[in-house]
N, C-alpha and C positions, 0 to 999 in steps of 0.2 A: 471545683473552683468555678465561682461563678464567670461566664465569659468575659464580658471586660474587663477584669480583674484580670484574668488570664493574660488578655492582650496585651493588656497595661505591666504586666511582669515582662513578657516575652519584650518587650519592645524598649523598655529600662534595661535589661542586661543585655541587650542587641544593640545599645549605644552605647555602653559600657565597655562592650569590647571594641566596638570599632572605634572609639576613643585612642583605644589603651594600642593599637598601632599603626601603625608611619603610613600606612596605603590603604584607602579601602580594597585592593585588590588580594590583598595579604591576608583575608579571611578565607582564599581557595586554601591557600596554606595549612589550613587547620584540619585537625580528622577529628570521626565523634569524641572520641577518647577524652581528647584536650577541650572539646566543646560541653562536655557534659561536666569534666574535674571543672571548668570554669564558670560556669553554668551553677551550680551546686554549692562553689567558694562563695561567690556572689551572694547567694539565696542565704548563707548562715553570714553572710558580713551584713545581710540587710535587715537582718533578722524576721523573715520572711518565716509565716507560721502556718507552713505547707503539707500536706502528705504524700508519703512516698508514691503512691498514684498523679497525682499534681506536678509533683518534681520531674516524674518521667515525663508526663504529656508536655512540663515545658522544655527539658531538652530535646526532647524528638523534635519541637515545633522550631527549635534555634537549631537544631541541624537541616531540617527542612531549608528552613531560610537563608543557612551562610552556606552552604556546600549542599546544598540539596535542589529541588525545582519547588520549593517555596508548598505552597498548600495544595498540591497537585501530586506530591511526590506520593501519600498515601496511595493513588489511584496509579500512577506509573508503575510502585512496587505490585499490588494487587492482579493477578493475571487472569483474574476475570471480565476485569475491566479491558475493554476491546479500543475505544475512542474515547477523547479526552477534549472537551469544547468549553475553551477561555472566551467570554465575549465580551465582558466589562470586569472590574473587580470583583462585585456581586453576581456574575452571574457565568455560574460555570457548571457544564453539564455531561456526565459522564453515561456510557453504552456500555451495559451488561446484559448480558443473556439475550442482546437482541434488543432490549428496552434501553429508553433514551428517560434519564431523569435529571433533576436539580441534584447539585452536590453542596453538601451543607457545610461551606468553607469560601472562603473569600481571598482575595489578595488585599493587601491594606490600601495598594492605589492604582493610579494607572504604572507609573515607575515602578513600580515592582512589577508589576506585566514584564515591562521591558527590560528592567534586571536578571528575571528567569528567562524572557528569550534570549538573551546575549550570554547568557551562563549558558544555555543551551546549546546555541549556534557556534560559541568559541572553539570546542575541538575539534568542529571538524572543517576551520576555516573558512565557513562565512564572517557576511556581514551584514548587518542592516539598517539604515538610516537614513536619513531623506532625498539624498542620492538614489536607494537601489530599497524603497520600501516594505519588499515582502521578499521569503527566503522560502524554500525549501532544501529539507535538510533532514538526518537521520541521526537516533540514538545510537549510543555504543549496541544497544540487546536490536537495532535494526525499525526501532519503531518510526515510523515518516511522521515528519513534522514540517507546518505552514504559518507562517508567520506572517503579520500584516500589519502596520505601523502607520502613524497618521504622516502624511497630510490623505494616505488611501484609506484607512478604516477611522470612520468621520466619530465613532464613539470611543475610539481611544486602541492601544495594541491589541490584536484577537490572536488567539493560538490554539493549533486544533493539534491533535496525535493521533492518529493510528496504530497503535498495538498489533504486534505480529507473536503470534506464539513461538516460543524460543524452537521448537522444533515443529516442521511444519507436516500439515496434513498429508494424509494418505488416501488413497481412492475408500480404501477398506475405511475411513474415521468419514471421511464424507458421506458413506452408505449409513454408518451409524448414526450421521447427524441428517440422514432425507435428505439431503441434499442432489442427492441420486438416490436409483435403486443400483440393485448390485450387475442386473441385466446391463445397465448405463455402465457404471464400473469394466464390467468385462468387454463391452465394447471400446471405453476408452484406453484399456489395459492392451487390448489389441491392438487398436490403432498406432499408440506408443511405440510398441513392437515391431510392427509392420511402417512404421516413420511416414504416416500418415501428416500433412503441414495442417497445424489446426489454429483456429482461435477462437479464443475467446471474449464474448461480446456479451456486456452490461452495463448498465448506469454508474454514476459514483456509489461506491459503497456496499456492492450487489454479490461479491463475494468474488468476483475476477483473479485476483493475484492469490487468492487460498485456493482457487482450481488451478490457476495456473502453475503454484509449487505441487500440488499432489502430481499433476501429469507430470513435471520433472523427475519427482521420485521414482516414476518407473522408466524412467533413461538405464540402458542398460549402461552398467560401469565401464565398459571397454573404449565406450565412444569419447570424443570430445566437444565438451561444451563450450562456444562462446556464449556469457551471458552479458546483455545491455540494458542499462536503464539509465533514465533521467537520474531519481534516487533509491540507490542499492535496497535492496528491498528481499528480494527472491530468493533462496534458500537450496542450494545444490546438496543432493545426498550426500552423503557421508560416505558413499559405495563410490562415489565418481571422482576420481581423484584431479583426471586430467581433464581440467577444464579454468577457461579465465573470466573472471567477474568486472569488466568495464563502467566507466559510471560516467555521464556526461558533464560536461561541465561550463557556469552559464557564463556572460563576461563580465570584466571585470569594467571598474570604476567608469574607464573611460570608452567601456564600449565595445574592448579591446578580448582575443583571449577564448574566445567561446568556443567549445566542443560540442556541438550539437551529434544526439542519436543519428543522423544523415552519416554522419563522419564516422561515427561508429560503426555503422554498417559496412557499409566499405572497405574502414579499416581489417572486420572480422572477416571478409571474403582472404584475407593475406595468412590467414591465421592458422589453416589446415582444419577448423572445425568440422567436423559430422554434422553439427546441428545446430543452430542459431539461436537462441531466445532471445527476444524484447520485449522487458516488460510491459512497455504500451506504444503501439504507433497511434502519432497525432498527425502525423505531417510529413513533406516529402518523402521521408527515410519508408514509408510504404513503398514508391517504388522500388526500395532498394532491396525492401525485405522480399517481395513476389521473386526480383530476378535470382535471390537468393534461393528460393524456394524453387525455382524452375531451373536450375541450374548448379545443380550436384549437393544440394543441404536438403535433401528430403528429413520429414521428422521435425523440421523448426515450428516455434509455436511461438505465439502472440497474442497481445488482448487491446481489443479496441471499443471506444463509449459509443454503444449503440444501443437502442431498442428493441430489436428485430433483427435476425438474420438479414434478410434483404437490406436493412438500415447500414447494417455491416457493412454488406457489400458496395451500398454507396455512399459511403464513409469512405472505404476505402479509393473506389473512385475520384472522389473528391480530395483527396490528399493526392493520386497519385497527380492530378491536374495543377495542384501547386509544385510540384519540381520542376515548371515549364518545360516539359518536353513537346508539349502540343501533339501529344496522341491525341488520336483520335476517340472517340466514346468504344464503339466496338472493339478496340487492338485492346483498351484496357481492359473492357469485362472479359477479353480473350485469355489476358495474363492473368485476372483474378482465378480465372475456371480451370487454367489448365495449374496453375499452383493451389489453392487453396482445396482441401478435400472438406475438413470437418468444421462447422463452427455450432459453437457453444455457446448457447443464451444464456446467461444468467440472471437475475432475480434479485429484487429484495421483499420481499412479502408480508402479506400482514404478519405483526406480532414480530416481525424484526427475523423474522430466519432469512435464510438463503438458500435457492432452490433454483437448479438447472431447469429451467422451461421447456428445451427444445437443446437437441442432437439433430443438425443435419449436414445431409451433402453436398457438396456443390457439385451441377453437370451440366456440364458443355450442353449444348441446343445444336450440335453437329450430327445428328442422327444421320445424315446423308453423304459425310464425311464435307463439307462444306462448312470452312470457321465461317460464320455470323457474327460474331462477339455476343450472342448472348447465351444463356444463362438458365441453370433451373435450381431453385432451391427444394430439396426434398428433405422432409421431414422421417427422421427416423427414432426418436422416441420424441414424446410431449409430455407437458403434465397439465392436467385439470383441475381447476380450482372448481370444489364444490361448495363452499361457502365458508362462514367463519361459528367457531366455538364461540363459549360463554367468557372463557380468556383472552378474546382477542385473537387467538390463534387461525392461520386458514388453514381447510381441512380442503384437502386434495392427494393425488397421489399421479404415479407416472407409468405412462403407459408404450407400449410400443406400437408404431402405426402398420405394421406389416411390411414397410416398404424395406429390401435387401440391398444394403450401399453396394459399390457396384466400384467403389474408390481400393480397396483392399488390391485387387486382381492389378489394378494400374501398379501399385508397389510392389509385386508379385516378380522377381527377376526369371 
């Protein structure tokens, strides 16, 4: 069928129904079932001279629309598809394999943007509107979602997705995807073990929260997990039974109401955890995470937006100076050294992969037994970028620097 033809059906029996009743809300009401008998009665009352191929694509596209996320939905069911980028109604762009392309589908306006965000956002108790313009929020299958609504996105609603795989990776699938080698693997399989406090440190998009669930999977089962996020996200084995999943929460209308991760921290010191996770510190709640770390939660791990291990480190710094304690510079690189062992660069690379750059240690600058408050970052594997193939691809691989961490023996009772 030719396409506006198509449109022009889909969009006559999409007023059809919502004619024939009493709420436009009353369309959640409907399942495909009743959507395609209705869909179909329609098509031979209009005498509509379709083929069974046509018939289908147009009720798939009328359940997409009344009970579905509209022309996105293909790409949500699809589990190849990794991210999902609404920027105007013609222009939506979806991440496969690492690549970033146009998606040859439209929304009919800017309102329908904002009808599939509000479809969206409604179960799980947001809201958004010119009061509280942008949301974040998650799917039922877990996938994060960011929403952004004028009078702040000046070209009309944008919506982005993040896809998470229903079950999350493994050190062992990360080795299969280069993401590491399996040397890295077995270091971090040990680390795990030995409840070494690590984190993890990359840009947006650089693969953070998929290392970050592979190191949970090797959480022995016995222990217990507190897990913290902004939005639920992370992915606890199926072997760990005992553990709690917190989720922060922003305020409401008047201001009022807000859980911030600070709170969560603190709260999960009361909790008897073995081990802490937050999915990301940005803010205060770092110092809460180190004392955590320095004070009976050996084994917590966390991912923070930096560059560079050292960037890390003062990242971390620099959050810990917004809880106004008014430390001083050195007591803090004191608390980073003596908690933090491993941190983990990650990467986004040409050609769209994701690759651990760098495994290192952090070590005290106490050779003399004298705190300093500073610091040494030593590199214990890297990878080198040797240039790029004919695909776009880079071609590098991961190497170890010789240097023997030295952090194992400290969790050594």
């Amino acid at each position: 069928m030719e396409n506006t033809k198509f449109v022009e059906v889909i969009d006559r029996i999409h007023q059809t129904i919502s004619a024939a009743i009493d709420s436009p809300d009353n369309h959640r009401e409907f399942t495909e079932e009743s959507i395609r008998a209705f869909a179909n009665q329609l098509i031979i009352e209009d005498r509509l001279i379709l083929s069974e191929q046509a018939k289908s694509k147009v009720c798939e596209a009328l359940i997409y629309r009344m009970i579905g996320f509209g022309p996105i939905q293909p790409y949500l069911d699809d589990p190849e598809v990794t991210e999902i980028m609404v920027n105007a109604p013609d222009e939506i762009f979806i991440e496969k394999e690492g690549q970033i392309s146009s998606a040859p589908v439209s929304f009919r306006d800017q309102d329908h943007i904002q009808a599939v965000i509000e479809r969206i956002i409604a179960p799980v108790g947001r809201k958004i509107d010119e009061s509280m313009p942008f949301v974040d929020a998650r799917l039922p299958d877990g996938s994060r979602i960011n929403a952004v609504i004028p009078p702040l996105a000046i070209r009309g609603p944008s919506l982005t997705i993040r896809k998470f795989s229903p079950q999350p990776f493994t050190l062992e699938e990360l080795v299969k995807l280069d993401t590491i080698n399996r040397p890295m693997a077995r270091l971090l399989w040990e680390g795990v073990r030995a409840k070494l406090n690590m984190i993890v440190s990359g840009g947006t998009g650089s693969g953070k929260t998929t290392t970050l669930n592979a190191l949970i999977q090797e959480i022995p089962p016995r222990e217990r997990l507190v897990v913290l996020e902004d939005t639920s996200e992370l992915q606890v084995s199926s072997r760990n039974r005992n553990y709690v999943c917190l989720e922060a929460r922003p305020p409401n209308i008047e201001g009022k109401g807000e859980i911030t991760i600070q709170h969560l921290v603190r709260n999960a010191l009361r909790m008897r955890p073995d081990r802490i996770i937050v999915g990301e510190v940005r803010g205060p709640e770092a110092f809460d995470m180190l004392q955590a770390m320095n004070t009976g939660h050996p084994g917590s791990i966390t991912t923070v937006h930096a560059n560079s291990p050292m960037d890390a480190v003062r990242r971390i710094e620099s959050m810990v100076l917004t809880a106004g304690l008014e430390l001083p510079q050195p007591i803090i690189r004191e608390q980073i050294a003596s908690a933090v062992d491993l941190i983990l660069q990650q990467e986004r690379v040409a050609g769209g992969e994701r690759k651990v750059v760098s495994i290192s240690e952090v070590v005290r600058s106490d050779s003399e037994g004298k705190i300093d408050g500073g610091m040494f970052i030593r590199e214990i594997y890297s990878y080198a970028k040797e240039g790029i193939d004919e695909h776009g691809n880079l071609i590098g691989r991961h190497s170890c620097t010789g240097y023997q961490p030295a952090c194992f023996r400290k969790h050594v009772s």
